[in-house]
Backbone as a printed PyTorch tensor [residue, N CA C, xyz], in Angstrom:
tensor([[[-31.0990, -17.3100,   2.2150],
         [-32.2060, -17.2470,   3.1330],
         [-32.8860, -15.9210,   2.9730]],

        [[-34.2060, -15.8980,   2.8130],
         [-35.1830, -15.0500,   3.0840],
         [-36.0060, -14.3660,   4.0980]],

        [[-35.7030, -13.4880,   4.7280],
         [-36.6920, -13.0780,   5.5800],
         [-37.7940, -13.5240,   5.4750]],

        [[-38.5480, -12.9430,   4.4650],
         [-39.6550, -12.9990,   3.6650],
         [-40.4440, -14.3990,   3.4300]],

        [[-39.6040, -15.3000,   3.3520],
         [-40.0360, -16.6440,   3.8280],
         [-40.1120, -16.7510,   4.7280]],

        [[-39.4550, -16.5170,   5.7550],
         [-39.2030, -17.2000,   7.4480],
         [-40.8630, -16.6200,   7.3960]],

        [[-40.7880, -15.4080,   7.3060],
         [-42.2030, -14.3920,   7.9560],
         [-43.4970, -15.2470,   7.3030]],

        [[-43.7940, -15.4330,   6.1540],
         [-44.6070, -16.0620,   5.4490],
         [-44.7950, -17.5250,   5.4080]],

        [[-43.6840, -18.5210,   6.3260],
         [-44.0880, -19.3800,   6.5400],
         [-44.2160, -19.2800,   7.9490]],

        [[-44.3550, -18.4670,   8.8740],
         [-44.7830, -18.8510,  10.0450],
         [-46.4050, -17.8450,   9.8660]],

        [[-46.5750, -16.9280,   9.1170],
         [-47.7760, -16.5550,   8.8260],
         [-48.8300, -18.0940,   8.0080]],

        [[-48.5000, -18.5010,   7.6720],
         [-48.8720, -19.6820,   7.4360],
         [-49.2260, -20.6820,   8.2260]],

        [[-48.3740, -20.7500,   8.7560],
         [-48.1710, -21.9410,  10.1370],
         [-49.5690, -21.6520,  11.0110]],

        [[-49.8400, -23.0370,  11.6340],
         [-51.0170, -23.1310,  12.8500],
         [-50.3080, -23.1520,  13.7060]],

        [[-50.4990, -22.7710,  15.0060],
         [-50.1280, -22.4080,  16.2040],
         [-49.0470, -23.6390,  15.7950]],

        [[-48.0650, -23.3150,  16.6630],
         [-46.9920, -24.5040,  16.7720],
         [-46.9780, -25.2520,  17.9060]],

        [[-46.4770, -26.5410,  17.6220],
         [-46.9670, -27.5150,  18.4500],
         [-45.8780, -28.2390,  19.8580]],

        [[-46.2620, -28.7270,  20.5040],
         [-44.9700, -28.9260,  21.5130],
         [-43.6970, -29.0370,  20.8200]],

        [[-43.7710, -29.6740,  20.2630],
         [-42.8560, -30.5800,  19.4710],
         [-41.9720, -29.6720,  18.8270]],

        [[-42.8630, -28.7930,  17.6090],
         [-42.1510, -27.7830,  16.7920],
         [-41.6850, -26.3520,  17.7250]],

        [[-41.9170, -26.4760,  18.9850],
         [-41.1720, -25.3620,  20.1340],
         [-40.1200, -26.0750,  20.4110]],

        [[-40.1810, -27.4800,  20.6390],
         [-38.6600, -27.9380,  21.2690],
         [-37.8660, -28.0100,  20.2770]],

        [[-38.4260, -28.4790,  18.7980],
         [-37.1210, -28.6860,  17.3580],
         [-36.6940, -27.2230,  17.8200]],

        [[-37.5230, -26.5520,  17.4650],
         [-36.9460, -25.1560,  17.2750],
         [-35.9650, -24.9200,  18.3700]],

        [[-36.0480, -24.4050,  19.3540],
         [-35.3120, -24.8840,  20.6210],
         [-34.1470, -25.3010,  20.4810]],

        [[-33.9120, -26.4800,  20.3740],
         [-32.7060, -27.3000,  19.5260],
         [-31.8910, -26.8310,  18.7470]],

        [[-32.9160, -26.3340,  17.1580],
         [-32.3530, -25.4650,  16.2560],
         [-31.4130, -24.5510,  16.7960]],

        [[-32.1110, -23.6920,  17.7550],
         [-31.6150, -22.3670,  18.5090],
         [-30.0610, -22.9750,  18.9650]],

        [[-30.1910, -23.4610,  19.8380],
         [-28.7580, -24.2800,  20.3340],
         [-27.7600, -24.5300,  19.6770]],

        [[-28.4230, -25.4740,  18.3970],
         [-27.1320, -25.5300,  17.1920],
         [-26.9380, -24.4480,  16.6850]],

        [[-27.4280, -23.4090,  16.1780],
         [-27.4040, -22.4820,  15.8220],
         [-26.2370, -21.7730,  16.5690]],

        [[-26.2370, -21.4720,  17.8470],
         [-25.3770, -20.7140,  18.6590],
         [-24.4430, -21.1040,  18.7870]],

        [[-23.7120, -22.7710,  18.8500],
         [-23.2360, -23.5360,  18.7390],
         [-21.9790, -23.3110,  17.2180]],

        [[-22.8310, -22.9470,  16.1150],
         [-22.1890, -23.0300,  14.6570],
         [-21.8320, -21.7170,  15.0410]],

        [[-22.6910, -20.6750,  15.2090],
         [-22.3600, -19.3820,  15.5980],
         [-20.9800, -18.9130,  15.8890]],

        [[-20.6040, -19.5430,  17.0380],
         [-19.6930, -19.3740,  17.9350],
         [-18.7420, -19.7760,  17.5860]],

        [[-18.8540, -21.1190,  16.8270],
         [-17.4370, -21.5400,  16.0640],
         [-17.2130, -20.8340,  14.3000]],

        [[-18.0280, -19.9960,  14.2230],
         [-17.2960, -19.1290,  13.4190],
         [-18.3820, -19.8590,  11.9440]],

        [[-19.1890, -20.4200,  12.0420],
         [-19.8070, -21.0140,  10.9820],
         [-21.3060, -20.5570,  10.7040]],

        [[-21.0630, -19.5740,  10.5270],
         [-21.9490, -18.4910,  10.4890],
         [-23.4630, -18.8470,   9.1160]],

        [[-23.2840, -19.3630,   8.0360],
         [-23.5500, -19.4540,   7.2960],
         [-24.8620, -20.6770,   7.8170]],

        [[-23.9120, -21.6780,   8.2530],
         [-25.1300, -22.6840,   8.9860],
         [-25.8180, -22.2240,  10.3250]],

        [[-25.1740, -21.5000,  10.5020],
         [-26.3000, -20.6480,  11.8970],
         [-27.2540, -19.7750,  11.0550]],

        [[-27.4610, -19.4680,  10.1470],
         [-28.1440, -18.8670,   9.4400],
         [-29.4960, -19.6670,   9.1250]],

        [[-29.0190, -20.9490,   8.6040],
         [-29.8940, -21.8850,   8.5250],
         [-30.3240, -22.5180,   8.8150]],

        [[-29.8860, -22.9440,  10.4690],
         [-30.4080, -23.4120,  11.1920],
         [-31.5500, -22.5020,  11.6600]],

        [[-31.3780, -21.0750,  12.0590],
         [-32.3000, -19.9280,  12.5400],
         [-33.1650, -20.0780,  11.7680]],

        [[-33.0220, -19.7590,  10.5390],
         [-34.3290, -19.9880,   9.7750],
         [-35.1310, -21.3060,   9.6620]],

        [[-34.5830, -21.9350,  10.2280],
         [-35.3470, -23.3940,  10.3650],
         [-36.2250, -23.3250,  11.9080]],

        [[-35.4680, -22.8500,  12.5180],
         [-35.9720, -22.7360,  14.0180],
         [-36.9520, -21.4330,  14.3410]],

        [[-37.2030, -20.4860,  13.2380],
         [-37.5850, -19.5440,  13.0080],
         [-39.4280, -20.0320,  12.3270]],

        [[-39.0690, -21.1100,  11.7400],
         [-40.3070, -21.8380,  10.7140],
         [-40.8230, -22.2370,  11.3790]],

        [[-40.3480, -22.8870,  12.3020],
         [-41.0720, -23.7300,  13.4980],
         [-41.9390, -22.9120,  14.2650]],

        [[-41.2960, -22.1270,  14.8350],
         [-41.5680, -21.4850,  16.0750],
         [-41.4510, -19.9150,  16.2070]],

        [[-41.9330, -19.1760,  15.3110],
         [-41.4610, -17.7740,  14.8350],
         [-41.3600, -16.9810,  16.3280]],

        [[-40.4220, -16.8090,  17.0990],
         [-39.8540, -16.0750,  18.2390],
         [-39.0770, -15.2480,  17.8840]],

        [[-39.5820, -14.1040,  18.1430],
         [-38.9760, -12.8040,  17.7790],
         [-36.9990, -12.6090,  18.0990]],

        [[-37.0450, -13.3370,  19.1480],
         [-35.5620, -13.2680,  19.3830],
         [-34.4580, -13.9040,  18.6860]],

        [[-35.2770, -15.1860,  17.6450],
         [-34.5300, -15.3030,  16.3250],
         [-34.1020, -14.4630,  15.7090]],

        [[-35.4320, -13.5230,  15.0780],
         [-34.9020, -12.4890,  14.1700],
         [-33.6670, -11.3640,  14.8020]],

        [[-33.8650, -11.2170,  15.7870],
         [-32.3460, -11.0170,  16.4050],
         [-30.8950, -11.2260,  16.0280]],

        [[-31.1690, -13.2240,  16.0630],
         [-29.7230, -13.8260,  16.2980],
         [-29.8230, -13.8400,  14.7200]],

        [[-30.8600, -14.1470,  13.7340],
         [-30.8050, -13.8600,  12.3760],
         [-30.1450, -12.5770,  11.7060]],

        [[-30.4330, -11.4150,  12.2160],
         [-29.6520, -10.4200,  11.8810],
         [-28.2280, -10.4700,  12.1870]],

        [[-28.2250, -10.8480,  13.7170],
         [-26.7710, -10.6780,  13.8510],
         [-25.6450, -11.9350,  12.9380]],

        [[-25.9840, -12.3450,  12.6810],
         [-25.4820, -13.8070,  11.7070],
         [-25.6480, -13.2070,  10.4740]],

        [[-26.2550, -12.5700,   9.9080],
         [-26.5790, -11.8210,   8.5900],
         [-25.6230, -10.8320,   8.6330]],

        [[-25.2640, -10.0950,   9.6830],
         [-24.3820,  -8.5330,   9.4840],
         [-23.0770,  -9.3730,   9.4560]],

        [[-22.6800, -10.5720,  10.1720],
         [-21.4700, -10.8040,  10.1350],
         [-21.0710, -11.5490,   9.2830]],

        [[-21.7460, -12.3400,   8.3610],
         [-21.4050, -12.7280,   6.9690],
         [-21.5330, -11.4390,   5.8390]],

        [[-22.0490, -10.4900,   6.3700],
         [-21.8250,  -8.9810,   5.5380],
         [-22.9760,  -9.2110,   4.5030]],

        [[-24.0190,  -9.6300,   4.8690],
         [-25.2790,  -9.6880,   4.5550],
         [-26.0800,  -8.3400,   4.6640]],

        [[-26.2180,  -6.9920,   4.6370],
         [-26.1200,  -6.0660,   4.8070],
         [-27.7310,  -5.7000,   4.8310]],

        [[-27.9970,  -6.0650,   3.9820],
         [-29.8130,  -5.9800,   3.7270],
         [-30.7150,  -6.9030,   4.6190]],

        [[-30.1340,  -7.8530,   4.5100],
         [-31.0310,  -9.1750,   5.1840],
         [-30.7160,  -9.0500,   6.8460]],

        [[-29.3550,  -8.4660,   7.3420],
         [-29.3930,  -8.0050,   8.8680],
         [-30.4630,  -6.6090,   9.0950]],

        [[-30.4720,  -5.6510,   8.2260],
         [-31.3450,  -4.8840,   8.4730],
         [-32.6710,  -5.2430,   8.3250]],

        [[-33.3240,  -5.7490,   7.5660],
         [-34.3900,  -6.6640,   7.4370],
         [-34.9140,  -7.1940,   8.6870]],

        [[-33.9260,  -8.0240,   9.0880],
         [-34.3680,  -8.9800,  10.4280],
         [-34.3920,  -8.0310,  11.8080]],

        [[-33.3520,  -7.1750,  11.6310],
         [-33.1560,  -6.1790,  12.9030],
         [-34.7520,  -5.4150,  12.6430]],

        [[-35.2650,  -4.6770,  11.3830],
         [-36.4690,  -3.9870,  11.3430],
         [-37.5650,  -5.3610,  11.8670]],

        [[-38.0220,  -6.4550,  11.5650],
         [-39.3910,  -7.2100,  11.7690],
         [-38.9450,  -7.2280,  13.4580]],

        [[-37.8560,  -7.6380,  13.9670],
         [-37.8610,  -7.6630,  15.7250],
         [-38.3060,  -6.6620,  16.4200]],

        [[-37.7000,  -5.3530,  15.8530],
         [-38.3300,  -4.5740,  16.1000],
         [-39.7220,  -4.0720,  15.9550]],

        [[-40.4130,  -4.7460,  15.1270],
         [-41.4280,  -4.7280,  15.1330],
         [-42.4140,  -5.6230,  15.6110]],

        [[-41.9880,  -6.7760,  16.1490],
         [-42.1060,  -7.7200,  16.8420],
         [-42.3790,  -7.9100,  18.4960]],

        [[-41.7280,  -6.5280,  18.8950],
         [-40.9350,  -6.3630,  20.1790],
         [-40.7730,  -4.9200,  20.2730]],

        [[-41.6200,  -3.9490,  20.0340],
         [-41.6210,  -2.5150,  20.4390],
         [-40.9330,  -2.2230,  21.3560]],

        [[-41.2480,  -3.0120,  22.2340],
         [-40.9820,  -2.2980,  23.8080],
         [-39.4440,  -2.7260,  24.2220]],

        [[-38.7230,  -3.5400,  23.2940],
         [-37.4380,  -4.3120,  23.9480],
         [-37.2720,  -3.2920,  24.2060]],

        [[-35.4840,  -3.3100,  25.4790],
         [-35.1810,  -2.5300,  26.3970],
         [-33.6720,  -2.2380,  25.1230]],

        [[-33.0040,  -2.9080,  24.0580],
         [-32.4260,  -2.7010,  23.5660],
         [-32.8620,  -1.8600,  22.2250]],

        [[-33.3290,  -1.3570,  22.1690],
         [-34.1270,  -0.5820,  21.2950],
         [-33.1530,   0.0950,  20.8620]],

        [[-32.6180,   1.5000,  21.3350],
         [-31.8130,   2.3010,  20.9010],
         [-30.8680,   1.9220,  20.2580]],

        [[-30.0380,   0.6190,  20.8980],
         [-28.8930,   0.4420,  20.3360],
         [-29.2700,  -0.3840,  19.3870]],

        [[-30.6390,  -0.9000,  19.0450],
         [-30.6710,  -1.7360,  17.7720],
         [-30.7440,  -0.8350,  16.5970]],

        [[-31.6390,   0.3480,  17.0460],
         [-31.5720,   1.4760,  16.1290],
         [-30.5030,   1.7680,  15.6390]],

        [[-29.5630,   2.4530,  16.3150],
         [-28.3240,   2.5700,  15.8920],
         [-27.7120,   1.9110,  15.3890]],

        [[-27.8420,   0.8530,  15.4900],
         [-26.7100,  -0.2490,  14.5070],
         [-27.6860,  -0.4630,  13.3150]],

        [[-29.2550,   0.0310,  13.0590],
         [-30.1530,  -0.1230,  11.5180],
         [-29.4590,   1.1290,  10.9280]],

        [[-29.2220,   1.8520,  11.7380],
         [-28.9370,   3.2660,  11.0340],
         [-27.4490,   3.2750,  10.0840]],

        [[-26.8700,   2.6160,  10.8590],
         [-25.4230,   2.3710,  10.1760],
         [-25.3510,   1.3390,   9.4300]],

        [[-26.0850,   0.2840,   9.3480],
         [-26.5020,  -0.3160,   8.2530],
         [-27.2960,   0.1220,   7.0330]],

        [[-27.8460,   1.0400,   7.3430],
         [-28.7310,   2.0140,   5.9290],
         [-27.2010,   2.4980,   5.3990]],

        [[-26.8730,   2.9350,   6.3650],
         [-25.7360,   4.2400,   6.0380],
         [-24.4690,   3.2350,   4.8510]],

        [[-24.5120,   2.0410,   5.2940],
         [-23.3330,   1.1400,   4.4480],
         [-24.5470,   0.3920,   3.3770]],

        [[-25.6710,   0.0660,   3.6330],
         [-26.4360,   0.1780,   2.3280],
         [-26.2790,   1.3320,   1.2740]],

        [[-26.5690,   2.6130,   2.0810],
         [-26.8080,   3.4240,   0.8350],
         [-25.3320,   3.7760,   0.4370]],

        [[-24.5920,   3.9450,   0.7380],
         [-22.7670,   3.7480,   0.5240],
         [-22.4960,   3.1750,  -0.6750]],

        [[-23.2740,   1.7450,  -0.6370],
         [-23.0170,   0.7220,  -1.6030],
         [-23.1560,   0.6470,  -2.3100]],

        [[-24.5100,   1.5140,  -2.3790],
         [-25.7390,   1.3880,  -3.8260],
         [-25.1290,   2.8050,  -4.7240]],

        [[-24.3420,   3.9180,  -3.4460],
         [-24.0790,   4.8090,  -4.0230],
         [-22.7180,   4.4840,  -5.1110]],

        [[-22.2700,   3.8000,  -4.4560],
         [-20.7660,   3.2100,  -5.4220],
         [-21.1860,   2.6110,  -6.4830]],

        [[-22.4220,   2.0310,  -6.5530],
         [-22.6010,   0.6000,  -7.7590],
         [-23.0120,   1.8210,  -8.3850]],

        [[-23.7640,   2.9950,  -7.9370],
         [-24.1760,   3.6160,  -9.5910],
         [-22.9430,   4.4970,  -9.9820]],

        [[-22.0010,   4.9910,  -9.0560],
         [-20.6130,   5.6870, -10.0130],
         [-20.3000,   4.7720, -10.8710]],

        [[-19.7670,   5.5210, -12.1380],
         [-18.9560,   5.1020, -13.2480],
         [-17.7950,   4.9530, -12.4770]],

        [[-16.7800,   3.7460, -13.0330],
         [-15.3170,   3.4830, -12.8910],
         [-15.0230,   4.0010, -12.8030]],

        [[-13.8960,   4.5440, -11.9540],
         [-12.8360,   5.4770, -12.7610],
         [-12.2410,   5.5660, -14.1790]],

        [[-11.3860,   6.1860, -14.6740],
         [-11.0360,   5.9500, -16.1840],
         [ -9.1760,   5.0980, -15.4340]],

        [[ -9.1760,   4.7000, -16.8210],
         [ -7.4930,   3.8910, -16.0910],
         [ -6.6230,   4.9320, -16.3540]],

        [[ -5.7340,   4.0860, -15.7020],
         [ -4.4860,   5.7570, -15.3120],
         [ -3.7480,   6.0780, -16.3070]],

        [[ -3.1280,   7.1540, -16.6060],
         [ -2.3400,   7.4760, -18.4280],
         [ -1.0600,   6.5580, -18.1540]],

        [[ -0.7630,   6.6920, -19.9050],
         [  0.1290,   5.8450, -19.2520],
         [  1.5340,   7.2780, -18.7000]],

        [[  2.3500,   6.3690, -18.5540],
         [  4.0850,   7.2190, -17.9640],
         [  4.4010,   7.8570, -18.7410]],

        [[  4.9900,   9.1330, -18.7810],
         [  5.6410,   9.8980, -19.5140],
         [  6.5860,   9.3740, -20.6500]],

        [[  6.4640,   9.9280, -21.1160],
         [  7.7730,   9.3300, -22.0550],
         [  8.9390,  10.7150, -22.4000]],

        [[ 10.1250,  10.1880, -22.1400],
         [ 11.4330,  11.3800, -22.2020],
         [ 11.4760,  11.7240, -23.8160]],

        [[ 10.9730,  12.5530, -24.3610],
         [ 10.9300,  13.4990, -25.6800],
         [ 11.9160,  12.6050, -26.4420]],

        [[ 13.5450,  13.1660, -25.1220],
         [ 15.1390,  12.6920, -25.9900],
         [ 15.2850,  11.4100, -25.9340]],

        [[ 14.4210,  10.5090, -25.9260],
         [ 14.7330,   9.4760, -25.5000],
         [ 15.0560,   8.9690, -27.3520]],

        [[ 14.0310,   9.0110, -28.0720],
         [ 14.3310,   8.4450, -29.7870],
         [ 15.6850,   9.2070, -29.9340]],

        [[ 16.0540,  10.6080, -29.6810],
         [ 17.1160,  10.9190, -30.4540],
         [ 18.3030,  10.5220, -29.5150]],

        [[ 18.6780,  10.3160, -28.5050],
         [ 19.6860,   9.5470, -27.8860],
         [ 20.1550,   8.0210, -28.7720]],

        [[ 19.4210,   7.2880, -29.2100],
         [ 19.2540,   6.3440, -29.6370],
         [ 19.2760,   6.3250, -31.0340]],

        [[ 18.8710,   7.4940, -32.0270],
         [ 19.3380,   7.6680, -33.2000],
         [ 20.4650,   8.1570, -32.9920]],

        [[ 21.4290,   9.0020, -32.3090],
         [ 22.1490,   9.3770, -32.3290],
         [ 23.3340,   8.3610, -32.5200]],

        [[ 23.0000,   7.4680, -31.3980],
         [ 23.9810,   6.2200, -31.0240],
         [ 24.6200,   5.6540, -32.3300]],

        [[ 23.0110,   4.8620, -33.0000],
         [ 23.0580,   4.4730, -34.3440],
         [ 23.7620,   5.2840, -35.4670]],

        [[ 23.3350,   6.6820, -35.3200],
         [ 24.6410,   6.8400, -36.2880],
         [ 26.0360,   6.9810, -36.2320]],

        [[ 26.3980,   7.5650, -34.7740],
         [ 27.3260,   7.5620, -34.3230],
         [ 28.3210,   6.0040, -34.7140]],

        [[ 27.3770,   4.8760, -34.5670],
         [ 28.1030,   3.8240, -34.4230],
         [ 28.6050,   3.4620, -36.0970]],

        [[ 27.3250,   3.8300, -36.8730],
         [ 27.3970,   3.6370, -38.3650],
         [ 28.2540,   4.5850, -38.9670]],

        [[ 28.6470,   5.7380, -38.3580],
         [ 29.6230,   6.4810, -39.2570],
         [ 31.1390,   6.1860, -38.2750]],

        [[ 31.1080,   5.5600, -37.3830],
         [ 32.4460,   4.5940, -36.8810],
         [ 32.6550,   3.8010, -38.2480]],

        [[ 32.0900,   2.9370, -37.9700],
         [ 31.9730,   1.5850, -38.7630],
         [ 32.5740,   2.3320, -40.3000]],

        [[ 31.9070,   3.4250, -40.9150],
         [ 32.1430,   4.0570, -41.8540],
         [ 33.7260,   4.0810, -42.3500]],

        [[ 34.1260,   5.1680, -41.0960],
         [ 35.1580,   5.7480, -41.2560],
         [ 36.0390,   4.7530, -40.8410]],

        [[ 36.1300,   3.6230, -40.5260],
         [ 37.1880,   2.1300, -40.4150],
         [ 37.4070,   1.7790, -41.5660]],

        [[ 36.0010,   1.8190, -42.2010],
         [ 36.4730,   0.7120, -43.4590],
         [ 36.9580,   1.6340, -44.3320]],

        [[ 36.4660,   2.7680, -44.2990],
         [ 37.4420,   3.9550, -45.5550],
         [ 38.9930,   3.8090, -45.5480]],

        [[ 38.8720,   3.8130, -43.9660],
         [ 39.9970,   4.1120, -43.1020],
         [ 41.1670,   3.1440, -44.2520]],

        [[ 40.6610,   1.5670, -43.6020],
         [ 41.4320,   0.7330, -44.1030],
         [ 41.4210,   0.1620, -45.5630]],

        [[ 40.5600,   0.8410, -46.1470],
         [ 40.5970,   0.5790, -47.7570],
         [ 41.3260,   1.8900, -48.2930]],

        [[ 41.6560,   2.5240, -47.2580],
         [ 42.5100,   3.7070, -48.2230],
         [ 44.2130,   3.3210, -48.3280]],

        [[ 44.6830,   2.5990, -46.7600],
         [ 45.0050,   1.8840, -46.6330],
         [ 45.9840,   0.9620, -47.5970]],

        [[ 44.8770,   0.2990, -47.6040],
         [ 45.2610,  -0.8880, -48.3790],
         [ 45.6020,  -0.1150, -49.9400]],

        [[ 44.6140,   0.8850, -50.1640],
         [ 45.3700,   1.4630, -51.4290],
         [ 46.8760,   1.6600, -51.6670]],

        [[ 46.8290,   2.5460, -50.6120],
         [ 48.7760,   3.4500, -50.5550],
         [ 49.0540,   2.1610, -50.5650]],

        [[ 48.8990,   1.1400, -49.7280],
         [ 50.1220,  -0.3020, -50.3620],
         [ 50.0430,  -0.8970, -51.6220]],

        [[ 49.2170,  -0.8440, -52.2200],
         [ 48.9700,  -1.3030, -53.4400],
         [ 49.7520,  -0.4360, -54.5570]],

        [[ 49.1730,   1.0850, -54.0950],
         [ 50.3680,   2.0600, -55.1470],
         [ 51.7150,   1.9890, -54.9920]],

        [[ 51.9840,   1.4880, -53.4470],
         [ 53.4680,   1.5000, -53.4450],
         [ 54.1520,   0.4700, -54.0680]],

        [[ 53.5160,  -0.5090, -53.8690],
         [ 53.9300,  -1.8030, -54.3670],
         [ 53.7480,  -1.5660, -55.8780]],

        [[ 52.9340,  -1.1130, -56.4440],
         [ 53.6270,  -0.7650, -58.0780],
         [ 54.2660,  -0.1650, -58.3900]],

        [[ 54.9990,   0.6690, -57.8380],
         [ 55.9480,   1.6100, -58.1560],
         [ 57.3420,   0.9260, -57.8070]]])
């Protein structure tokens, strides 16, 4: 959904007609209705439907607030700025301000993150220096076992062999 449409098709629009005050109306209802049960997305679209009809500033209201809570971030500030401009004089003024302001503030947050570079990925783990020579060590250790067995027992087997010829 578009602001920018809602605004441009009721700039469009001829006065609205009984009819398209009560759809709208309606709209409004379901709208608050989806709202409330957490279905935020079709309250969105219903508003903007009820918004086409019958452009009442207090849509763009319930439009923002349905926009910030699907984390629509631009399009709640959007709608919060045209009400306000819609409606100078509301008595909620300040606090709508304040909540545009902290919406710039998590806009520009956002935009500030999308232009940092990644981080770089993390090194990898150390590696223990002794770790290869523990492990060569082993290996030879085990290979000059192995060594000194079979010398062992082929020397062995010699002395019986000399004895036995004698």
């Amino acid at each position: 959904m578009c602001l920018c449409a809602s605004i441009s098709r009721a700039q469009e629009a001829t006065e609205p007609t009984p009819e398209d005050m009560a759809r709208s109306a309606a709209l409004f209802e379901e709208a608050e209705v989806a709202y409330n049960a957490g279905d935020l997305a079709h309250a969105v679209e219903l508003l903007d439907e009820a918004y086409g009809l019958y452009p009442e500033p207090v849509l763009l209201y319930n439009l923002a607030r349905a926009h910030e809570a699907l984390g629509h971030l631009a399009e709640a500030r959007d709608n919060y700025e045209a009400f306000l401009e819609a409606v100078p004089d509301t008595p909620d003024r300040g606090a709508i301000e304040r909540r545009l302001a902290t919406l710039r503030a998590q806009l520009d947050a956002a935009e500030e993150a999308r232009r940092r570079p990644p981080p770089p990925p993390p090194a990898p783990p150390p590696t223990d220096p002794s770790e290869p020579w523990v492990v060569t060590a082993a290996v030879v250790s085990v290979a000059t076992l192995a060594t000194l067995g079979v010398a062992a027992t082929l020397g062995i087997l010699s002395e019986l062999r000399l004895d036995e010829a004698r």
